[in-house]
FIDO-701220 format. One record per residue: x, y, z of N, C-alpha, C in turn. Coordinates in steps of 0.02 Angstrom, whole numbers, padded with zeros to 5 digits, always signed. Layout:
BEGIN
XYZXYZXYZ;...
This chain:
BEGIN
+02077-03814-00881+02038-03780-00933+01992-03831-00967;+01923-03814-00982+01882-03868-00984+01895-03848-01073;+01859-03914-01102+01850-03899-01179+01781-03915-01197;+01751-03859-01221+01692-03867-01263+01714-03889-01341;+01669-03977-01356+01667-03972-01422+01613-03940-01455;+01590-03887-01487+01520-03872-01507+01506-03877-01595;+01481-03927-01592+01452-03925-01668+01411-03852-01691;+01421-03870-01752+01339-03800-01798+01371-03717-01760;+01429-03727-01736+01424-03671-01709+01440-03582-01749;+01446-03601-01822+01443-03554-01871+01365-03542-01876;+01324-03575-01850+01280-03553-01867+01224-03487-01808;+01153-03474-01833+01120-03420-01775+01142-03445-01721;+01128-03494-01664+01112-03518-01617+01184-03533-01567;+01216-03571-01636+01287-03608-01616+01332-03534-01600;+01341-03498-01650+01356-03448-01661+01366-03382-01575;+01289-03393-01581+01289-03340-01499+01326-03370-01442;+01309-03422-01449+01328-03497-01384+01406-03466-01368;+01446-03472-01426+01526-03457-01415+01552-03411-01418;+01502-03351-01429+01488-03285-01399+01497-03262-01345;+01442-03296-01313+01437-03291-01260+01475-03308-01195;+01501-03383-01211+01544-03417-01176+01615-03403-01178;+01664-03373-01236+01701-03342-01225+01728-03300-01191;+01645-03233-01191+01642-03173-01137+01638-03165-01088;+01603-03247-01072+01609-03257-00990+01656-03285-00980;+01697-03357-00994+01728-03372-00970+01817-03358-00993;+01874-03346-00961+01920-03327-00990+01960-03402-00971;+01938-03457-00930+01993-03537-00922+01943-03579-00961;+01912-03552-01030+01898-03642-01065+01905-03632-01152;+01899-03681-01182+01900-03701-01228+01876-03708-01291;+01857-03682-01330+01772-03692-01369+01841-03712-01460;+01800-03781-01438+01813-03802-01527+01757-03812-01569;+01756-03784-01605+01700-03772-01659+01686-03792-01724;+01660-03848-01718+01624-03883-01792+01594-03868-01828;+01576-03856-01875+01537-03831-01931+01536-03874-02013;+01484-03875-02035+01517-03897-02126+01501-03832-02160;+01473-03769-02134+01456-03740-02161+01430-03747-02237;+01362-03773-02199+01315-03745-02266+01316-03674-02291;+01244-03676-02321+01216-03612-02336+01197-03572-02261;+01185-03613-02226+01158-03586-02144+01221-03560-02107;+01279-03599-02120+01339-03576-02090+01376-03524-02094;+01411-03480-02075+01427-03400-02111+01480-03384-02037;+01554-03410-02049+01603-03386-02017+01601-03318-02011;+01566-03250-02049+01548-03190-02024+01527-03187-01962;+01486-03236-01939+01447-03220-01857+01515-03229-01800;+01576-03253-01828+01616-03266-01767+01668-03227-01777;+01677-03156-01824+01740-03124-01836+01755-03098-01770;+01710-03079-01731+01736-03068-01645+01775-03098-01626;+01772-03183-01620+01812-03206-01585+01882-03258-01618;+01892-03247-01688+01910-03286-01718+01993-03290-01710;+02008-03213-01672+02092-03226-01666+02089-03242-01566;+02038-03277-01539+02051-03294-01475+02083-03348-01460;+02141-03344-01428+02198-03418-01414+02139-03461-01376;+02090-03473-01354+02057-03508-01345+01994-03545-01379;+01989-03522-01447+01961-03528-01500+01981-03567-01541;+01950-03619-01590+01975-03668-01657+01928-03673-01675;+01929-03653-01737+01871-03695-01801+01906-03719-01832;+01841-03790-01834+01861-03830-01898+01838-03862-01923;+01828-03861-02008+01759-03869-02036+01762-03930-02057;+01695-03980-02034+01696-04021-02041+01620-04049-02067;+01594-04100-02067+01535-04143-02055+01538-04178-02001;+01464-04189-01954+01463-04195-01873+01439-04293-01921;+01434-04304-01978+01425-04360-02005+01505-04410-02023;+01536-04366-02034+01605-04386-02034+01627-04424-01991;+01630-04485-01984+01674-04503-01935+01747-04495-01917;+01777-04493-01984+01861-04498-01960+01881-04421-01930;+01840-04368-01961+01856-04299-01941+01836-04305-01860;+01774-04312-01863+01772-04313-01785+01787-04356-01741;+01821-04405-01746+01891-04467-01715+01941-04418-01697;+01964-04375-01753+02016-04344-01751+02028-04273-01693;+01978-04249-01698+01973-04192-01640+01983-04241-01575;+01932-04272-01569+01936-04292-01516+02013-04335-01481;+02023-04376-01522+02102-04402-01503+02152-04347-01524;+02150-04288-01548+02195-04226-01523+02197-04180-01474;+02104-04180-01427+02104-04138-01382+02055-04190-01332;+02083-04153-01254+02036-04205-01203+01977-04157-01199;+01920-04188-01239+01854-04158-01237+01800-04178-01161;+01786-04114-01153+01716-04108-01088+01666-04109-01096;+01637-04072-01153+01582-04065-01145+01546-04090-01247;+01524-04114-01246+01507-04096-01351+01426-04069-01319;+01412-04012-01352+01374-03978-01385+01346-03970-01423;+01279-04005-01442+01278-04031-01510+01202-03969-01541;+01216-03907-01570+01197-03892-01607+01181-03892-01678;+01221-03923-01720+01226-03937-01784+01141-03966-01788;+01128-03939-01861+01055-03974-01882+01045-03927-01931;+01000-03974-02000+00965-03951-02026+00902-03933-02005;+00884-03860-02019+00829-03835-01942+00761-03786-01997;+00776-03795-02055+00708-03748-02084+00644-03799-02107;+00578-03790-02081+00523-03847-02079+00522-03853-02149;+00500-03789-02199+00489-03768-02266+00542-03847-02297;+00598-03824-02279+00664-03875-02324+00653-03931-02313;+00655-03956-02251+00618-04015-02230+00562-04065-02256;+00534-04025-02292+00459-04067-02325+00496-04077-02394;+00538-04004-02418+00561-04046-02486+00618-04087-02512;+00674-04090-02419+00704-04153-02452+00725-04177-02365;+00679-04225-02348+00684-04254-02285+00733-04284-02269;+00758-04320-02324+00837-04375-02323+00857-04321-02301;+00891-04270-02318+00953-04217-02268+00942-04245-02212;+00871-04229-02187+00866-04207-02129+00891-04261-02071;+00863-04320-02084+00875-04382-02048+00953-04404-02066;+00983-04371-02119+01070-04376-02118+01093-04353-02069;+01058-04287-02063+01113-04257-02030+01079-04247-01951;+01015-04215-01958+01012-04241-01875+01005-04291-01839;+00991-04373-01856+01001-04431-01854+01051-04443-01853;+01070-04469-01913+01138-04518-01914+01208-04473-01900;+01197-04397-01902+01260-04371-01863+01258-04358-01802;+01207-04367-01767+01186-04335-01698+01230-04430-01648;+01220-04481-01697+01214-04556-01681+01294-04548-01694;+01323-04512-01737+01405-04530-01749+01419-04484-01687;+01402-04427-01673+01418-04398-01616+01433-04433-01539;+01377-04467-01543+01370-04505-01469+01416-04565-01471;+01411-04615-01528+01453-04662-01545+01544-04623-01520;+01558-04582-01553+01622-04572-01526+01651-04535-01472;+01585-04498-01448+01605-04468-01368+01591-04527-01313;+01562-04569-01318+01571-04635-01295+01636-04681-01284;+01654-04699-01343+01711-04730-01368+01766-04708-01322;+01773-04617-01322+01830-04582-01293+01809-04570-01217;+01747-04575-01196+01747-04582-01117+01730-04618-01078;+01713-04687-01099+01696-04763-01079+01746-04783-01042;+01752-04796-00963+01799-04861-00960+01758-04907-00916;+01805-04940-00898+01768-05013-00871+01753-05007-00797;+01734-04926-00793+01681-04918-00739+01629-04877-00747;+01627-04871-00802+01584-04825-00823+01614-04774-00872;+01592-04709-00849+01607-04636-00896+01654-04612-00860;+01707-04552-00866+01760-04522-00857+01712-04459-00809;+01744-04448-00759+01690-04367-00732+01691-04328-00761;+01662-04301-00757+01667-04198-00790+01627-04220-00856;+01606-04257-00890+01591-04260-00963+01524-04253-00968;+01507-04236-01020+01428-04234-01025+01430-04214-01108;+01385-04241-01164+01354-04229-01222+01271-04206-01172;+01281-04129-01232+01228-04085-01218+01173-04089-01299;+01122-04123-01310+01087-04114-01370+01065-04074-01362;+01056-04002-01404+01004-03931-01413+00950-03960-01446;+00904-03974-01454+00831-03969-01479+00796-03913-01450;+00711-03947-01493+00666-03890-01498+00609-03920-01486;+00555-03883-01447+00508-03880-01438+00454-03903-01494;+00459-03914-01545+00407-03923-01605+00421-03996-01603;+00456-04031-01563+00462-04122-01573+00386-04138-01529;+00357-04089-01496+00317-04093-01434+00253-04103-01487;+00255-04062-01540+00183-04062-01589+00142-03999-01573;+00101-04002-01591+00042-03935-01580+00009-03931-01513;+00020-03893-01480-00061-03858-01434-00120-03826-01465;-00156-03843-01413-00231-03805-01429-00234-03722-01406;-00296-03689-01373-00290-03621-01353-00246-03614-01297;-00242-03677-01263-00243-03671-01198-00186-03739-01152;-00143-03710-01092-00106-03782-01109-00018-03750-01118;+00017-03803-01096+00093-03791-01116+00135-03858-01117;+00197-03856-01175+00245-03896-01143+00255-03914-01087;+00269-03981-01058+00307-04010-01005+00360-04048-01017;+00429-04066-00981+00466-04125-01025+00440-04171-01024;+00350-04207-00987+00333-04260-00997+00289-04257-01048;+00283-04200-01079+00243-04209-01143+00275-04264-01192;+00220-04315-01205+00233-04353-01265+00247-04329-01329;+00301-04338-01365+00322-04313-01422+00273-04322-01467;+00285-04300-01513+00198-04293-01583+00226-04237-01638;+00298-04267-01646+00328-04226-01695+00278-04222-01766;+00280-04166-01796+00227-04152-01873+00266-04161-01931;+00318-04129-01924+00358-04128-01995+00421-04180-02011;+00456-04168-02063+00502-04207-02058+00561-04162-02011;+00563-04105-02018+00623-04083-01973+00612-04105-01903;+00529-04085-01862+00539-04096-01812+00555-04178-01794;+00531-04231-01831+00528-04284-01849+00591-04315-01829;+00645-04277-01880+00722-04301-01868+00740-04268-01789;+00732-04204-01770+00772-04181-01704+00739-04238-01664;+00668-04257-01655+00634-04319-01622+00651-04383-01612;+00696-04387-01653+00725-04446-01676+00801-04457-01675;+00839-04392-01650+00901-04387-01629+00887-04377-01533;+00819-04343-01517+00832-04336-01446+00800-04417-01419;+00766-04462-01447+00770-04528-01419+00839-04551-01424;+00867-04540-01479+00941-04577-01484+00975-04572-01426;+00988-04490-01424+01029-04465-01349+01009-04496-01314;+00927-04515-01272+00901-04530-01207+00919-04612-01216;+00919-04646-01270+00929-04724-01266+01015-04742-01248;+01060-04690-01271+01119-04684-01252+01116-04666-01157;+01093-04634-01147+01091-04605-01081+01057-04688-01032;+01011-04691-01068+00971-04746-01034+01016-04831-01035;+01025-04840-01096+01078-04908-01102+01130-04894-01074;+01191-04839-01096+01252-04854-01083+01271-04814-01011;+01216-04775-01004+01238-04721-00925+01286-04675-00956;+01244-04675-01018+01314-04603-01047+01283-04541-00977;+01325-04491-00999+01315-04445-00972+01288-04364-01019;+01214-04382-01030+01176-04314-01073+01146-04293-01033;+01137-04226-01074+01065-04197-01065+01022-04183-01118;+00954-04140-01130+00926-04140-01192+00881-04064-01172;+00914-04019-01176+00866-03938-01191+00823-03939-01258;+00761-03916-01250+00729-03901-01280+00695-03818-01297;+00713-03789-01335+00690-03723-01336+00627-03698-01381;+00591-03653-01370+00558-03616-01411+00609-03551-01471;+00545-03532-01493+00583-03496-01551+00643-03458-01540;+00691-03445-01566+00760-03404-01537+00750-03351-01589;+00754-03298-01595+00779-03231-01616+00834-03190-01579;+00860-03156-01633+00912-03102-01601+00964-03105-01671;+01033-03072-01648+01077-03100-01686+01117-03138-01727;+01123-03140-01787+01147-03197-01847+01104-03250-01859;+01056-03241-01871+00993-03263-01889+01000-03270-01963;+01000-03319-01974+00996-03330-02078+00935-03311-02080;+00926-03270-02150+00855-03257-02160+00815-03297-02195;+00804-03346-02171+00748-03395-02201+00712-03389-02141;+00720-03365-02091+00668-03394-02038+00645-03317-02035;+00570-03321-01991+00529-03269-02001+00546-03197-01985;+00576-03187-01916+00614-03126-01905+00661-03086-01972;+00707-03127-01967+00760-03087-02019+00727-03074-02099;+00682-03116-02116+00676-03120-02175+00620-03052-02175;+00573-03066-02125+00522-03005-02132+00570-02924-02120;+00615-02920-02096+00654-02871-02088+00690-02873-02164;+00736-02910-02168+00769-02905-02240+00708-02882-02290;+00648-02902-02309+00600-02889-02360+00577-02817-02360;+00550-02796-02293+00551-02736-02274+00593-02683-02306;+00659-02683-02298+00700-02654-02309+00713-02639-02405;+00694-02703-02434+00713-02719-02491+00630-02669-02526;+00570-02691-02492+00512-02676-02506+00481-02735-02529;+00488-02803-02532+00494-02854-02571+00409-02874-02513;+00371-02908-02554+00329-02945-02509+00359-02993-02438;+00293-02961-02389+00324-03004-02319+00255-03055-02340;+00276-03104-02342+00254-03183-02332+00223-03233-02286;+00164-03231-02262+00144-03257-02193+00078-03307-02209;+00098-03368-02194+00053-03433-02195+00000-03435-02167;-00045-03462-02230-00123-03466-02201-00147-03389-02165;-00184-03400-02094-00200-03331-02078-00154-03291-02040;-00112-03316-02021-00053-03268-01984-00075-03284-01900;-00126-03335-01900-00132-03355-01818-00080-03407-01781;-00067-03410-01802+00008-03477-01798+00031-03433-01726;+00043-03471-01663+00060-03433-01607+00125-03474-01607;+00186-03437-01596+00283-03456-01560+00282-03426-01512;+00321-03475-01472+00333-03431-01381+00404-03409-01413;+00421-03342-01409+00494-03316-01431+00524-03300-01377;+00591-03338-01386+00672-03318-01330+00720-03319-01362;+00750-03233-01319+00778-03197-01341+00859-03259-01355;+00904-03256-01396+00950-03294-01412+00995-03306-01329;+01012-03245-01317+01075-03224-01272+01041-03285-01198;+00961-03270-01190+00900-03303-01122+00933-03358-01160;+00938-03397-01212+00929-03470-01213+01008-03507-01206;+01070-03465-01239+01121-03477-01219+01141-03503-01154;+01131-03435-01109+01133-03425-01032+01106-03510-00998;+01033-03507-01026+01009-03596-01019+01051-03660-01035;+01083-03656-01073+01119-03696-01097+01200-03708-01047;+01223-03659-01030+01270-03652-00980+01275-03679-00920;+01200-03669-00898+01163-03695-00824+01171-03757-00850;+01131-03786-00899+01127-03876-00890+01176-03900-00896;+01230-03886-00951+01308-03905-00945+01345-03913-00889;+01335-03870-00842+01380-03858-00793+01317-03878-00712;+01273-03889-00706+01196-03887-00634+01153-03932-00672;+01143-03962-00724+01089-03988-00740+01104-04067-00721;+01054-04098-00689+01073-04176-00663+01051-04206-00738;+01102-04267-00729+01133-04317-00788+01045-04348-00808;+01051-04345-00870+00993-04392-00905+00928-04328-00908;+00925-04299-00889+00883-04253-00872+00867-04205-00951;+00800-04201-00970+00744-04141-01007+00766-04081-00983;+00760-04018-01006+00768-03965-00975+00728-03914-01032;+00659-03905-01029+00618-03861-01087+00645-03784-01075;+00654-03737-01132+00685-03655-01113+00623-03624-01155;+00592-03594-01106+00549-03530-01167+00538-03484-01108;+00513-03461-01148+00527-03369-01173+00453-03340-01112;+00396-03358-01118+00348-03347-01087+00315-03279-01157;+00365-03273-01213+00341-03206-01247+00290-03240-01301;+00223-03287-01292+00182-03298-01358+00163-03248-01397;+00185-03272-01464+00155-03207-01501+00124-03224-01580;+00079-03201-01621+00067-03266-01660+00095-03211-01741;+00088-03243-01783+00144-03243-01839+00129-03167-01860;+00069-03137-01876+00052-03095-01902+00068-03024-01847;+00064-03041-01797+00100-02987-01744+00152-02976-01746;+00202-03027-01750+00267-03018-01779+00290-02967-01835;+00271-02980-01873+00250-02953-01951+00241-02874-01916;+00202-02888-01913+00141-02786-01908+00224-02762-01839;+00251-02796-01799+00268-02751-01773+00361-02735-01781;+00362-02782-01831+00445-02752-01883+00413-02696-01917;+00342-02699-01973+00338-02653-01999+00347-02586-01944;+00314-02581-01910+00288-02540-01858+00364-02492-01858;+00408-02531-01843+00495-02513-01808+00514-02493-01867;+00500-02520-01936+00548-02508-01985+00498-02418-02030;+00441-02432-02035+00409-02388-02027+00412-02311-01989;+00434-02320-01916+00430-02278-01898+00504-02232-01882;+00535-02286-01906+00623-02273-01894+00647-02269-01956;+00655-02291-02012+00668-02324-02060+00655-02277-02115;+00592-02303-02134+00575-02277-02217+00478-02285-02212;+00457-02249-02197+00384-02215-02174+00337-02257-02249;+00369-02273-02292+00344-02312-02347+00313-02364-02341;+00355-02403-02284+00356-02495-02270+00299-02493-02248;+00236-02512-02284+00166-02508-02237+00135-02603-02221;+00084-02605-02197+00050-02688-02219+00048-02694-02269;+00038-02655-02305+00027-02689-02404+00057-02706-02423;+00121-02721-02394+00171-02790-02401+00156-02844-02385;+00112-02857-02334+00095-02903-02300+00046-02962-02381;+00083-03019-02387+00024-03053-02429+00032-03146-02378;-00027-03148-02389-00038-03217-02372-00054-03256-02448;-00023-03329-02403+00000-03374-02446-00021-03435-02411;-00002-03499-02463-00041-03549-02448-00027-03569-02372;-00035-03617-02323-00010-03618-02269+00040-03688-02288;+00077-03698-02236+00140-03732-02232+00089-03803-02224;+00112-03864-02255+00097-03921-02238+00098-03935-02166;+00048-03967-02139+00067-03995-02077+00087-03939-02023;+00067-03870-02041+00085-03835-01990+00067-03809-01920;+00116-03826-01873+00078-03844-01812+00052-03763-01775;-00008-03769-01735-00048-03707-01717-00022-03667-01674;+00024-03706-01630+00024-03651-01574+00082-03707-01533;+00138-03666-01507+00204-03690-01455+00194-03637-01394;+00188-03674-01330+00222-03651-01292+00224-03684-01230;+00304-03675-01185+00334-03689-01157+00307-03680-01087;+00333-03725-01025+00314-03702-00972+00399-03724-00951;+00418-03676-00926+00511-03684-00905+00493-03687-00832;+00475-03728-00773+00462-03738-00725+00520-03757-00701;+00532-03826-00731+00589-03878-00707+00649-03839-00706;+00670-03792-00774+00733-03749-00760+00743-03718-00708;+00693-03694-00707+00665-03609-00657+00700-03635-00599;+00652-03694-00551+00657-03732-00492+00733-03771-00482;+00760-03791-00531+00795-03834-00533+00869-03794-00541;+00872-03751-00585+00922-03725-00595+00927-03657-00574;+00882-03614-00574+00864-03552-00554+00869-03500-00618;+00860-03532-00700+00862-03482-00753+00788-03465-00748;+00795-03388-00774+00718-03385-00804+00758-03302-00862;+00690-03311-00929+00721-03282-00978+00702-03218-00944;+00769-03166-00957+00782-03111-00953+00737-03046-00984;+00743-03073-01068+00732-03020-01106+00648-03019-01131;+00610-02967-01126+00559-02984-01136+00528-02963-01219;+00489-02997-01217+00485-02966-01300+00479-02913-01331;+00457-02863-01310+00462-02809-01328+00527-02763-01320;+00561-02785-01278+00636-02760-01286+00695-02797-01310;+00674-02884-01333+00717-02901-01391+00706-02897-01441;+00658-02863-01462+00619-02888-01546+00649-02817-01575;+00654-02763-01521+00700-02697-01542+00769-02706-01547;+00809-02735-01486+00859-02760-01514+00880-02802-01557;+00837-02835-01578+00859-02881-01633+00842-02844-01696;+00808-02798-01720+00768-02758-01788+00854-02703-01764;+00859-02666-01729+00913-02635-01731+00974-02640-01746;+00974-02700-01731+01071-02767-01732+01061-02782-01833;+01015-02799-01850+00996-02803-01923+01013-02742-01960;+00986-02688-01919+00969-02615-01970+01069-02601-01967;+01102-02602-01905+01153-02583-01903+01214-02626-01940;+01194-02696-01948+01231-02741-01993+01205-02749-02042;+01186-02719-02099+01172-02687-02181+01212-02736-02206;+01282-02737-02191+01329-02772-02237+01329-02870-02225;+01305-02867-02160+01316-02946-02140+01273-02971-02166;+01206-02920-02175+01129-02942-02231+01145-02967-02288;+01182-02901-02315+01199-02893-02370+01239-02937-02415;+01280-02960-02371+01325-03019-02386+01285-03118-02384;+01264-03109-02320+01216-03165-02337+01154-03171-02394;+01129-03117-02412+01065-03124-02460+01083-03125-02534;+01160-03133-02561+01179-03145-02615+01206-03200-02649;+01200-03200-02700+01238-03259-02710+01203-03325-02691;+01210-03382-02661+01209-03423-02634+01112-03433-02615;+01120-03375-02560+01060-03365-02529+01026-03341-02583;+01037-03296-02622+00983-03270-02684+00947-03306-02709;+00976-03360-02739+00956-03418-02753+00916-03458-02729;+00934-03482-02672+00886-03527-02606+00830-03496-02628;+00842-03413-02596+00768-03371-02581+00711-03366-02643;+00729-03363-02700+00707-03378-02746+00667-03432-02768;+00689-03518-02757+00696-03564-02764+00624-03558-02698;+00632-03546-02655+00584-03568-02583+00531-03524-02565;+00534-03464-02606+00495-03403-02609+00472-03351-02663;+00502-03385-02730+00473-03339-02791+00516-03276-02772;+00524-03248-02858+00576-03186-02862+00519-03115-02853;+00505-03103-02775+00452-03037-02801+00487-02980-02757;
């Protein structure tokens, strides 16, 4: 029985990952890290939380003695390293997080999956640290043009800045010690347990509320969007088919630019919903510092190499995902109080 360690996995991303991997596999392991922030929300895992193959345990991926400790209690295969502070907005106003925690915990990560699979011939088989990153370490495109993994990094912000700066870490580990990584890179993820700070959920949550939807500068800002479940599935392949040291970019092929997004929740919530929700919600606002024009991916190397290509296309996840929201009222409901009220307030004015 193999063991997944997976960091951040209370969170959107981490969250689906052990979702998913549970449902497929019934001989492995998934131990699950979290410090649960504000981003974190043990709600996304009440599915699987009484599975004998399941453990959470909440920690900091900065911690060293906590994460000493998993590891010299269980023989770990694989670490998974989702954990990250991941909103650009937060990022500009307090960058130290960011380089805490996706830096110097991404560096305690490798430091001790090392430690525990080093011997004096190298690495132990079967092992591999998997870094999740993102596509925005790549920087901006023009009209025209895509990601490659030989694209030179040209991170903009401080978030992408720090994930930029945790995926050299990984590759200098890979490259000095012959660890055994990989480094996925994805475009935008939507779908399920999505905190609403990021654009999907929040333009849906506002909708619903009637509250102004919020969209930077002119709303031309182009994201290649993949569907959560397409990027998981990716993640599986490189863990288990992806050769050692190896890039592996995941998108979606779905470009779509910010203001389309927007017009076509209204559209769903509008026409399903409450016939009220019109554009005149729609207000523009200043644009985001440093905000980059346009992402997108060319998933070649996966495609060829591994044989993924994303499933879901946008127009039939952007329904399932506005639907999975409308039908979980209470999981909204529960995240946008309290805690989050606050944030949202604090990062977006009370309107």
């Amino acid at each position: 029985m193999k063991t997944y360690f997976v960091t951040g996995g209370a969170g959107f991303i981490g969250a689906n990952f052990v979702h998913y991997m549970l449902n497929k596999y019934e001989d492995i392991k998934i131990i699950n890290v979290d410090k649960l922030t504000y981003a974190g929300n043990l709600e996304n895992l009440k599915g699987v939380e009484n599975n004998p193959n399941y453990t959470f345990v909440q920690a900091d991926i900065c911690d060293k003695e906590a994460i000493e400790k998993i590891f010299n209690n269980n023989e770990i295969d694989y670490v998974v390293n989702f954990a990250a502070e991941s909103h650009v907005d937060r990022s500009i106003r307090e960058p130290e997080v960011f380089v805490k925690t996706n830096v110097l915990g991404t560096v305690n990560l490798l430091n001790i999956a090392k430690q525990y699979w080093e011997t004096e011939n190298g690495f132990k088989e079967g092992k591999k640290y998997l870094q999740v990153s993102t596509d925005e370490v790549y920087g901006s495109l023009g009209e025209t043009g895509y990601f490659t993994e030989t694209t030179p990094l040209d991170s903009h912000s401080p978030y992408s800045s720090s994930k930029a700066g945790a995926d050299l870490m990984v590759k200098a580990y890979g490259d000095t010690f012959k660890m055994p990584i990989n480094i996925t890179r994805c475009s935008n993820n939507y779908g399920p347990y999505q905190f609403p700070e990021k654009l999907i959920p929040l333009i849906i949550n506002n909708c619903l509320a009637k509250r102004d939807l919020p969209i930077y500068g002119d709303g031309m800002n182009i994201r290649d969007w993949l569907y959560v479940e397409d990027h998981c599935k990716a993640i599986d392949m490189v863990i288990n088919k992806g050769r050692l040291g190896e890039v592996y970019n995941v998108g979606g092929h779905n470009e779509r630019t910010n203001v389309y997004i927007v017009k076509t929740i209204i559209d769903y919530v509008s026409g399903n919903i409450d016939s009220s929700v019109t554009e005149e919600l729609i207000k523009y606002v200043e644009d985001r510092k440093g905000h980059d024009r346009r992402y997108g991916i060319d998933p070649t190397k996966i495609r060829e190499e591994l044989g993924w290509e994303p499933e879901t296309s946008f127009e039939v996840g952007i329904k399932k995902t506005i639907k999975w929201y409308l039908d979980n009222k209470q999981w909204m409901d529960n995240i946008t109080s309290g805690q989050y009220q606050n944030y949202y307030e604090k990062m977006y004015g009370n309107n």
